[in-house]
C-alpha positions as CSV (number, residue, x, y, z in Angstrom):
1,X,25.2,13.3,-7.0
2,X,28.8,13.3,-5.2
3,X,30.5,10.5,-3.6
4,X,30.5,12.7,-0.6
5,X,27.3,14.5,-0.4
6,X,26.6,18.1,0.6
7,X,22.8,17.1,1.8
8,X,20.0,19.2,1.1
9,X,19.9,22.3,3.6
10,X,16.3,21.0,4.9
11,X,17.7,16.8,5.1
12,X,19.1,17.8,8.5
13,X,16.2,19.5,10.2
14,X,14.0,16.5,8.8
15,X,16.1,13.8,9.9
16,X,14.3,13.1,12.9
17,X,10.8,13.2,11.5
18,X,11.9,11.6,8.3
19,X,13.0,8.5,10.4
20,X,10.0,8.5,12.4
21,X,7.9,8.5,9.0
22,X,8.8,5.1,8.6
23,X,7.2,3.8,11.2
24,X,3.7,5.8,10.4
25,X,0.9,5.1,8.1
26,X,1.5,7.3,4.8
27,X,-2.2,7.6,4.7
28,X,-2.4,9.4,7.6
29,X,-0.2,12.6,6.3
30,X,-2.1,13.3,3.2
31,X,-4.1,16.4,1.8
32,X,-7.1,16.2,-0.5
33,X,-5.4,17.0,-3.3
34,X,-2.6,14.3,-3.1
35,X,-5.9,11.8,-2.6
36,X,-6.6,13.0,-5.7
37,X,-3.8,12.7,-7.5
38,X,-3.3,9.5,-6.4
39,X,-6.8,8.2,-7.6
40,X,-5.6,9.7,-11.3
41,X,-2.3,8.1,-11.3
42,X,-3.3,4.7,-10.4
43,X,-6.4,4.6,-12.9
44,X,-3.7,5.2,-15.5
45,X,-1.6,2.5,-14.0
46,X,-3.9,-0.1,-13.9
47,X,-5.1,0.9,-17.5
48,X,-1.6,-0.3,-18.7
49,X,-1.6,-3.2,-16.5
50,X,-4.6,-4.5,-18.5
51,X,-2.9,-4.1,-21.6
52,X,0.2,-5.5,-20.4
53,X,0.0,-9.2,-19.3
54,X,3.4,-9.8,-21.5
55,X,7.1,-8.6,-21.7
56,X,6.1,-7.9,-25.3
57,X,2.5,-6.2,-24.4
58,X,4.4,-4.1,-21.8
59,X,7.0,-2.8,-24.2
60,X,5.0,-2.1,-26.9
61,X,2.2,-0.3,-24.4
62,X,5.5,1.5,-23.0
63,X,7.1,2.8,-26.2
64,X,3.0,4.2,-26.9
65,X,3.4,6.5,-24.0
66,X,6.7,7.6,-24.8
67,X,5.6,8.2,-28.2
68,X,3.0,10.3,-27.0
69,X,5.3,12.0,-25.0
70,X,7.4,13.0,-27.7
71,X,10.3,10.7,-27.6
72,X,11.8,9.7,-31.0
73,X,14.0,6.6,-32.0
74,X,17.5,7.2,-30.8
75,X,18.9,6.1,-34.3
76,X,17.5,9.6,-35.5
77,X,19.3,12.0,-33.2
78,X,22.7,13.0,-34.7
79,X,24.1,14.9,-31.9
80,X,23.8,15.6,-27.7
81,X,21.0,17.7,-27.8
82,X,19.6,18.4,-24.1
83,X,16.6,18.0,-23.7
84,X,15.9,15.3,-26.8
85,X,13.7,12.1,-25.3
86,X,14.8,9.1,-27.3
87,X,14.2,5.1,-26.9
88,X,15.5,2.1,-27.9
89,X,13.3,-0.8,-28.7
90,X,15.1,-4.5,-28.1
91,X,13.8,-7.1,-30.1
92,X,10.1,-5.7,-28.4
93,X,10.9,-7.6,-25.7
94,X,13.2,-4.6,-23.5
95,X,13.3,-0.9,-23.7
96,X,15.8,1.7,-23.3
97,X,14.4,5.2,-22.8
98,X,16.5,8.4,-21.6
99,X,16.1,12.4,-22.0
100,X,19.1,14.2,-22.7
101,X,20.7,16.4,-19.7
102,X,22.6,19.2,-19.5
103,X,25.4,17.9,-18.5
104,X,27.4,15.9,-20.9
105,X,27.3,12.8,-20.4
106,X,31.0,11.9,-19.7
107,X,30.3,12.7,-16.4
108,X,27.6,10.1,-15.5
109,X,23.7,9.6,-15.9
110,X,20.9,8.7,-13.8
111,X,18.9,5.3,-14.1
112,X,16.4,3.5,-13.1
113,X,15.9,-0.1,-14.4
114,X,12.9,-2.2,-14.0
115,X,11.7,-5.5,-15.5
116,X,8.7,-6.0,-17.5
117,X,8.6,-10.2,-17.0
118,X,6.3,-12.2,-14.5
119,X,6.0,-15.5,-13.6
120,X,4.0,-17.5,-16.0
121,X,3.0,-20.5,-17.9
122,X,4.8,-20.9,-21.4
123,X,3.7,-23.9,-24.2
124,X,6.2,-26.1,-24.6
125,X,7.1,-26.3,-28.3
126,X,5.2,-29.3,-29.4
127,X,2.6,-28.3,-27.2
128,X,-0.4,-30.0,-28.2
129,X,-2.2,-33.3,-27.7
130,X,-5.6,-34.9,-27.2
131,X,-6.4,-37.1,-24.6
132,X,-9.7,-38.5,-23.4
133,X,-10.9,-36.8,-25.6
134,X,-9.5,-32.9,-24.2
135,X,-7.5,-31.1,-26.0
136,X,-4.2,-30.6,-24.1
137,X,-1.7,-27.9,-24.4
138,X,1.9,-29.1,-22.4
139,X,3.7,-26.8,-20.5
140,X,6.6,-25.6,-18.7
141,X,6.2,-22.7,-16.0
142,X,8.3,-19.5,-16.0
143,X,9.7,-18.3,-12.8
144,X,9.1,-18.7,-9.4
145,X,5.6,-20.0,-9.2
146,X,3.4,-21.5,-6.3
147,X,2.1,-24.2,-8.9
148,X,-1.4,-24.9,-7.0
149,X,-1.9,-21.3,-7.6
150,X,-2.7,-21.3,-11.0
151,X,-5.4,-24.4,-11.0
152,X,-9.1,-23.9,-11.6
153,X,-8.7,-20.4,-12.4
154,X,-9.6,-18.5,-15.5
155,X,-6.0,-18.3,-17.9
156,X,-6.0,-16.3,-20.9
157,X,-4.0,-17.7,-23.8
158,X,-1.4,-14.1,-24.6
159,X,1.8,-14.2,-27.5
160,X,2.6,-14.0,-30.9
161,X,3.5,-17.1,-33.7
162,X,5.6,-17.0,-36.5
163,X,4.3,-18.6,-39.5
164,X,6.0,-20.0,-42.3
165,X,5.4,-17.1,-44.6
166,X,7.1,-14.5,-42.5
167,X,4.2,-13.1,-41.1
168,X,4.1,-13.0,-37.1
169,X,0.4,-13.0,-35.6
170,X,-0.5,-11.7,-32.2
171,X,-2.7,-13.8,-30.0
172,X,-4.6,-12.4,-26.8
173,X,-7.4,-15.0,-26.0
174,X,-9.3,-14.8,-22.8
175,X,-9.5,-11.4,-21.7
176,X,-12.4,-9.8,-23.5
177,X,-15.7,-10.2,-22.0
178,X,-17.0,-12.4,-24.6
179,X,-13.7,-15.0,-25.0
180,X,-13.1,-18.6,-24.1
181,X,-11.0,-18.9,-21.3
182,X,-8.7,-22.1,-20.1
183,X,-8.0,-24.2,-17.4
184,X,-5.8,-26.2,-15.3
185,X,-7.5,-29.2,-13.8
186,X,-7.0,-30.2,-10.1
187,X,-8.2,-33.6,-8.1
188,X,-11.5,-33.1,-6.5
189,X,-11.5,-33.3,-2.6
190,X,-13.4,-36.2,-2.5
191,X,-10.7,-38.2,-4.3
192,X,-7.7,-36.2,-3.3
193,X,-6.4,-38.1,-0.1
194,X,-3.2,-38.9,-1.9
195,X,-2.7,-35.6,-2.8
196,X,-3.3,-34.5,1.1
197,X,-0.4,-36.6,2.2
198,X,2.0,-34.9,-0.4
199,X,4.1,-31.9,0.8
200,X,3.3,-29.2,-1.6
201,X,6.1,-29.5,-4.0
202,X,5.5,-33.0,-4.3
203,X,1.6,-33.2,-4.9
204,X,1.8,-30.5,-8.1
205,X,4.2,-32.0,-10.4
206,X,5.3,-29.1,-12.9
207,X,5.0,-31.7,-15.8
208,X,1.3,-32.1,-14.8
209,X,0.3,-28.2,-15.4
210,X,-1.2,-29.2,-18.4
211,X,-4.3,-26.7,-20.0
212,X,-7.4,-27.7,-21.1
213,X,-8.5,-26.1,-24.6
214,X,-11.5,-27.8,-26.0
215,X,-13.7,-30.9,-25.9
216,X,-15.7,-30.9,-29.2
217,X,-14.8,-33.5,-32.4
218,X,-14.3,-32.6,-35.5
219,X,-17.3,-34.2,-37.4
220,X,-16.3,-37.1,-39.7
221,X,-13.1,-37.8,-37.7
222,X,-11.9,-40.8,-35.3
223,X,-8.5,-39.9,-34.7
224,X,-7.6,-37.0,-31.8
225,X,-11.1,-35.7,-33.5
226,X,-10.9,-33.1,-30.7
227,X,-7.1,-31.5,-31.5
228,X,-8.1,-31.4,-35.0
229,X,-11.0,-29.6,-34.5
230,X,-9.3,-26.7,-32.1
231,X,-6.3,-26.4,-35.0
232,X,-9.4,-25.9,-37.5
233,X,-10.0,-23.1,-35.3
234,X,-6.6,-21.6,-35.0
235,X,-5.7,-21.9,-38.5
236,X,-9.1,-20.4,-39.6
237,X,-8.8,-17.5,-37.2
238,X,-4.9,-17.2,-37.2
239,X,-3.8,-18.9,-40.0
240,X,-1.6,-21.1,-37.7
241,X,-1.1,-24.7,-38.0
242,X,0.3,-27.4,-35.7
243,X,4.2,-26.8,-37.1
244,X,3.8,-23.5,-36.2
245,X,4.1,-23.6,-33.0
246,X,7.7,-23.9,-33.3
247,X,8.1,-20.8,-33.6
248,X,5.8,-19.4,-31.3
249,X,6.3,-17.6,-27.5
250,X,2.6,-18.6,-25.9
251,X,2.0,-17.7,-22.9
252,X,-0.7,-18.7,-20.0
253,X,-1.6,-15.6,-17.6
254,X,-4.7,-15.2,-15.3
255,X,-7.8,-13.9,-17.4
256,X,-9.1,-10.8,-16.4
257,X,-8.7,-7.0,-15.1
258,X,-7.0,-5.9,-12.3
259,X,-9.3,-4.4,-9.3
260,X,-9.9,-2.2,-6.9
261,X,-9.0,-4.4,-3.4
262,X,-10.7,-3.2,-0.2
263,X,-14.3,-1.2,0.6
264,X,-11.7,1.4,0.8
265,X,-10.2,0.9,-2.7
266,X,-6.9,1.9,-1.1
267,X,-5.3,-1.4,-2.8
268,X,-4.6,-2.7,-6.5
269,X,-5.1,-6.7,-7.2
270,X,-4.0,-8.0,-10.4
271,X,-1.3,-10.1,-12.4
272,X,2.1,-8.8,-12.9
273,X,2.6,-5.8,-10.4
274,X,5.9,-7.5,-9.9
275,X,7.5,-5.6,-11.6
276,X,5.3,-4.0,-14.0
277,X,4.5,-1.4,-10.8
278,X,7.8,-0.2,-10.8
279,X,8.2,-0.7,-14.6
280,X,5.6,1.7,-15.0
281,X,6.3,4.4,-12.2
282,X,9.7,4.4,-14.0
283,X,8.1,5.2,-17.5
284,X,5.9,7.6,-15.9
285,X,8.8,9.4,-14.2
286,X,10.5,10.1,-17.4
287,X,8.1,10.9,-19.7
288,X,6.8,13.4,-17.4
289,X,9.4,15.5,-16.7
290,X,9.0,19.0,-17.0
291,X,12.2,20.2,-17.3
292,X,15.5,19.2,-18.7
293,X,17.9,17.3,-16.0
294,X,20.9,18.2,-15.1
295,X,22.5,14.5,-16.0
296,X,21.1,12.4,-18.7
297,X,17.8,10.4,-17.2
298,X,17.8,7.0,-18.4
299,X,14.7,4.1,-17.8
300,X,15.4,0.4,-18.5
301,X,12.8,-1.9,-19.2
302,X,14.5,-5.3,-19.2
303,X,12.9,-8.9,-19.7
304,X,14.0,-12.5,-18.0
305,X,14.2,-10.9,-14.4
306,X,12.3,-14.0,-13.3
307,X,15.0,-16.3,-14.8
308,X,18.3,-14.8,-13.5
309,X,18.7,-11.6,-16.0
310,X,20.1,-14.1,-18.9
311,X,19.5,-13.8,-22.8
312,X,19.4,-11.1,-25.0
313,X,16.5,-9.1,-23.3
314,X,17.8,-9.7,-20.1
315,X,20.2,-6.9,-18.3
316,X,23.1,-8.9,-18.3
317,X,23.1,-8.5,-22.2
318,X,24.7,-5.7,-23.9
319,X,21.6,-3.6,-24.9
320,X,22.1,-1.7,-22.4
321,X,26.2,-1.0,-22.7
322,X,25.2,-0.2,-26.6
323,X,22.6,2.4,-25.6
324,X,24.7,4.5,-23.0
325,X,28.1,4.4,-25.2
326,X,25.6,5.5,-28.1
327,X,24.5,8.6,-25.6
328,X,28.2,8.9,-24.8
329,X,28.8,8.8,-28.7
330,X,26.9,11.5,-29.2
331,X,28.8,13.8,-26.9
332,X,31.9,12.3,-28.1
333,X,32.1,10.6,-31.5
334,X,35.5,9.5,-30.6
335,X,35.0,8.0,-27.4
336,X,36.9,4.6,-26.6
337,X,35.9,2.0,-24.2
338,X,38.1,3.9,-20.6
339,X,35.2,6.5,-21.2
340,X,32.2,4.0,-21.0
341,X,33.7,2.4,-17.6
342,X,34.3,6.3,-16.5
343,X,30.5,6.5,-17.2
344,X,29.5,3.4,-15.4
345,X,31.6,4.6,-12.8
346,X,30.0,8.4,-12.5
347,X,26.8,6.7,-12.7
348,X,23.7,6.4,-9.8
349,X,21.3,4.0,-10.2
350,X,18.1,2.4,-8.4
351,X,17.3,-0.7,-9.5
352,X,13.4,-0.4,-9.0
353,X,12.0,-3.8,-8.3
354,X,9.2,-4.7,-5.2
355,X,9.6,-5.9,-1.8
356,X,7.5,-8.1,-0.1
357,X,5.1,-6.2,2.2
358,X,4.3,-7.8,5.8
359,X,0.1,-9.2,5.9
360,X,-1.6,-10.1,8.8
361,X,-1.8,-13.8,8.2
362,X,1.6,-14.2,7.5
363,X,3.5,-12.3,9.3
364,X,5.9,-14.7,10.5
365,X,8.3,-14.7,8.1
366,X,9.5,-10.9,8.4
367,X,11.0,-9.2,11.4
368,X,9.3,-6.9,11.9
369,X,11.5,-3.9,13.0
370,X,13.0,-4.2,9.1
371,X,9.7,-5.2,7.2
372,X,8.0,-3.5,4.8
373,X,4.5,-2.5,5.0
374,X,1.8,-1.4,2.6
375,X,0.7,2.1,2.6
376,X,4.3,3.6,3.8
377,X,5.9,4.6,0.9
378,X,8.2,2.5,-1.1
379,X,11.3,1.3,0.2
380,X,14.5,1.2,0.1
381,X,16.4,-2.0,0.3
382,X,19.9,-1.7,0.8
383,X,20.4,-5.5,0.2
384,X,18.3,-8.7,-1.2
385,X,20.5,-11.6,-1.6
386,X,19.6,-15.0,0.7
387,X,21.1,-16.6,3.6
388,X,24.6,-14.4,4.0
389,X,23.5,-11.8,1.6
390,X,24.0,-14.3,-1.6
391,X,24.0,-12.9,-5.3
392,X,22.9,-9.6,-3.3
393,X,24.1,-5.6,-4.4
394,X,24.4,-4.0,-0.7
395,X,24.1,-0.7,-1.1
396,X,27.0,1.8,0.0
397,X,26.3,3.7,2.9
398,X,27.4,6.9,0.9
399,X,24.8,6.0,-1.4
400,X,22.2,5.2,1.2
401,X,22.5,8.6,2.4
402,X,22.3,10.6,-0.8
403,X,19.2,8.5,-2.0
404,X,17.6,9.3,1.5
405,X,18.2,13.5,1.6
406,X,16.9,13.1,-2.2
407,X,13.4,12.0,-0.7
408,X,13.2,13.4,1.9
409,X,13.8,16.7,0.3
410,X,11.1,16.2,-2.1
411,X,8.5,15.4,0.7
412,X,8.4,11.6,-0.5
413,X,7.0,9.2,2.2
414,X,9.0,6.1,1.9
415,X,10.5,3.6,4.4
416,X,13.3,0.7,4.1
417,X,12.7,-3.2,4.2
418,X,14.2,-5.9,4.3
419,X,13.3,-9.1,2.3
420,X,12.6,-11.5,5.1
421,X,13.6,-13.1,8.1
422,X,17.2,-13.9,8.0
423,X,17.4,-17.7,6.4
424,X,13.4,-17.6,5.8
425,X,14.3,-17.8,1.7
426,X,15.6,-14.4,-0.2
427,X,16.0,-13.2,-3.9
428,X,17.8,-11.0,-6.2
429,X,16.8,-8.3,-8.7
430,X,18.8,-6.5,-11.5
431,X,21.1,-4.2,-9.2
432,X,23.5,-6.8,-9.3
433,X,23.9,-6.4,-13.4
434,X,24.3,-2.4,-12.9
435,X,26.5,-2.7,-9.9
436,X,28.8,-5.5,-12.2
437,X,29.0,-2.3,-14.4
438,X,30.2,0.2,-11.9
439,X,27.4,1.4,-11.0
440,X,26.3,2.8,-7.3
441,X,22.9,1.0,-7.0
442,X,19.9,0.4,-4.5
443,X,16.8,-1.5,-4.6
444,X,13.8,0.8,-4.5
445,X,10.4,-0.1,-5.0
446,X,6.8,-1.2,-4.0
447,X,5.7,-3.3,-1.1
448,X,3.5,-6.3,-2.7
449,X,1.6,-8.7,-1.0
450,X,1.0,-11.9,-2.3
451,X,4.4,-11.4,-4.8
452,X,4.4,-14.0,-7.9
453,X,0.5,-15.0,-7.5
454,X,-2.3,-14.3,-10.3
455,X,-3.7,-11.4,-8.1
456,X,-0.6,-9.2,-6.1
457,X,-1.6,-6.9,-3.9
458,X,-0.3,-3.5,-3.5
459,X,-1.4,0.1,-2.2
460,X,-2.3,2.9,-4.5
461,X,-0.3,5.3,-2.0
462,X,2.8,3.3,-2.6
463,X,2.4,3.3,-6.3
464,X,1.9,7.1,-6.9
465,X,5.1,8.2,-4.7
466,X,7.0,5.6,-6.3
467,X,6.3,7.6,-9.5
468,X,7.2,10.7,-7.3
469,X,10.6,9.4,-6.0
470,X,11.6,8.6,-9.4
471,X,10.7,11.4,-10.7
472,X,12.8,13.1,-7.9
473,X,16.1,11.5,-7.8
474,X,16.0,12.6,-11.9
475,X,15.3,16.1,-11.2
476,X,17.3,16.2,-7.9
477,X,20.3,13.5,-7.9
């Protein structure tokens, strides 16, 4: 793409129906043959969302498709070869993917960065304890949670412990049809009044999301007879004792498979669409492609969205700068740091994260000229941010317009969105860490309802041309 765009010969004879698109059901314009191309993408999607309740579980799921794909570590390819499909694994936690284009690289690339973290429940690292005789794992949520969501429902126990002898052990409790699940308890109606006159943040104390884990005594034993009995079960199934949770990164998520939603089955429920929908649409994109690309095509799968992009697996880390001046190496062994900010600068971007879709119930807080709606495409946000567009990328008009002849070139049905009514709340996503780079950047991604809950709610049409629109603005851009 060009700062100043020649558009696509057909963008100006569709302009009029492209706008009007937005405004009409995407279900309404298919063939038989998209249905059905639809049904087979988002089988394959939900598949990995099942497998992929964790940043880790998503990235190693993610470097298995690429794998399968043919993509190689980057560390083994010794010069630009267009064409090569390479990744870079980040502490298992983020993942850089890109296939090599024709172009060299000097003169930009093409990315599209998602995150593979959702809001959760994390042990705390002296997590457990008995009392009344339960034994109690302590906690301290992850992200931007509705805390009464996530009582009396099924959790699964998912991450990995380091043990004292090196060795690091993979837990996943909770999931399989025959495992234990956990709980967090809440007051029973019938003694709740004091919890009734509480506003919500006040009557579900984030200190008090503890989860249950057993009830049964060890025999022989007076003393917390109950937590020594559940770490005679760790350590004889995983070898872990008490200190080693220390080391650990334990995480509560919602037990269970994502479903079909609706007599329809037009919709996906399940934990983690947010952003694992556009995480995966982005993988997709890439490792399908059928031809070489003209500019390098680069994925991001970044971790600690949810938390404000920090640490070392978030994008405000340097993974990401030491990937693309690798590619640039490549090209250009003697590259010095005025060609990386000429790259960033050359470089077009969509920072694929979800929007909030409108539902009936709750329709208030959108307006509704600017809200996004499930079943029309994904959208286009040219701006998140809160109140006067705080901590938000806004999206060039320039930009705008080349994303927009892009889709609408490739047939894509999408819309724009906004997030919210003006002062109803906001958010941010990563396109602020590529635009800090140089970047030109947009939100793009998929309308969710019910966004940071244990079952989000999105619409198989949205996901598959997600995929296509990706998959697009790398072939096209």
């Amino acid at each position: 793409m060009t700062n100043n765009p020649t558009a696509p010969q057909n963008c100006e004879k569709k302009e009029s129906d492209a706008f009007c698109a937005t405004w009409k059901n995407g279900w309404t314009k298919l063939a038989d043959t998209d249905c059905t191309a639809i049904a087979a993408y988002n089988n394959e999607y939900m598949a990995y969302l099942d497998k992929s309740k964790t940043e880790r579980e998503s990235i190693h799921e993610a470097i298995a498709i690429a794998q399968n794909a043919g993509f190689v570590k980057l560390e083994t390819l010794k010069t630009f070869t267009p064409g090569a499909k390479v990744f870079f694994n980040h502490r298992g936690k983020a993942l850089v993917l890109a296939v090599l284009g024709t172009e060299s690289p000097l003169n930009g690339v093409l990315l599209s960065a998602a995150h593979v973290d959702a809001p959760r429940i994390d042990l705390k690292m002296r997590p457990l304890r008995e009392d009344e005789e339960f034994a109690v794992l302590e906690t301290h949520y992850y992200g931007g949670i509705k805390k009464y969501q996530w009582l009396q429902t099924p959790l699964a126990l998912h991450g990995v412990v380091c043990l004292n002898n090196g060795k690091t052990v993979d837990i996943r409790i909770g999931d399989a049809p025959s495992d234990p699940v956990f709980f967090i308890p809440d007051v029973l109606p019938h003694l709740g009044k004091n919890q009734k006159g509480k506003t919500v943040a006040d009557a579900f104390p984030g200190e008090e999301l503890d989860v249950l884990i057993g009830s049964q005594p060890m025999a022989n034993e007076e003393k917390h007879a109950v937590k020594k009995n559940v770490l005679k079960i760790l350590n004889t199934r995983y070898g872990i004792t008490e200190y080693d949770f220390l080391s650990a990164e334990l995480e509560m998520v919602p037990a269970g498979r994502s479903r079909n939603v609706g007599l329809d089955e037009s919709m996906i429920g399940g934990y983690g669409q947010d952003d694992r929908v556009c995480a995966y649409a982005s993988l997709k994109a890439l490792t399908d492609l059928q031809t070489t690309p003209q500019k390098t095509a680069i994925v991001v799968l970044a971790d600690k969205e949810e938390i404000g992009s920090a640490g070392t697996t978030g994008m405000t880390s340097a993974f990401i700068d030491r990937f693309v001046e690798e590619i640039i190496a490549l090209a250009k062994p003697n590259f010095t740091s005025l060609d990386s900010y000429r790259v960033w600068d050359k470089t077009k971007a969509l920072s694929a994260d979800v929007n909030a879709g409108v539902d009936p119930i709750f329709k208030s807080v959108h307006e509704m000229t600017n809200a996004a709606r499930l079943g029309y495409g994904p959208v286009v946000t040219k701006y998140t941010g809160s109140g006067g567009k705080g901590g938000a990328n806004d999206a060039s008009a320039e930009f705008m317009g080349e994303i927009r002849c892009v889709l609408d070139a490739a047939n894509i049905i999408w819309q724009t969105g906004a997030l919210g009514r003006v002062d109803e709340g906001g958010g941010g996503t990563v396109a602020r860490d590529l635009a800090a780079r140089g970047a030109d950047v947009v939100d793009f991604g998929v309308a969710v309802i019910g966004m940071h809950s244990l079952f989000e709610v999105t619409s198989k049409l949205d996901c598959y041309f997600m995929y296509k629109a990706i998959q697009a603005f790398f072939e096209h851009a």
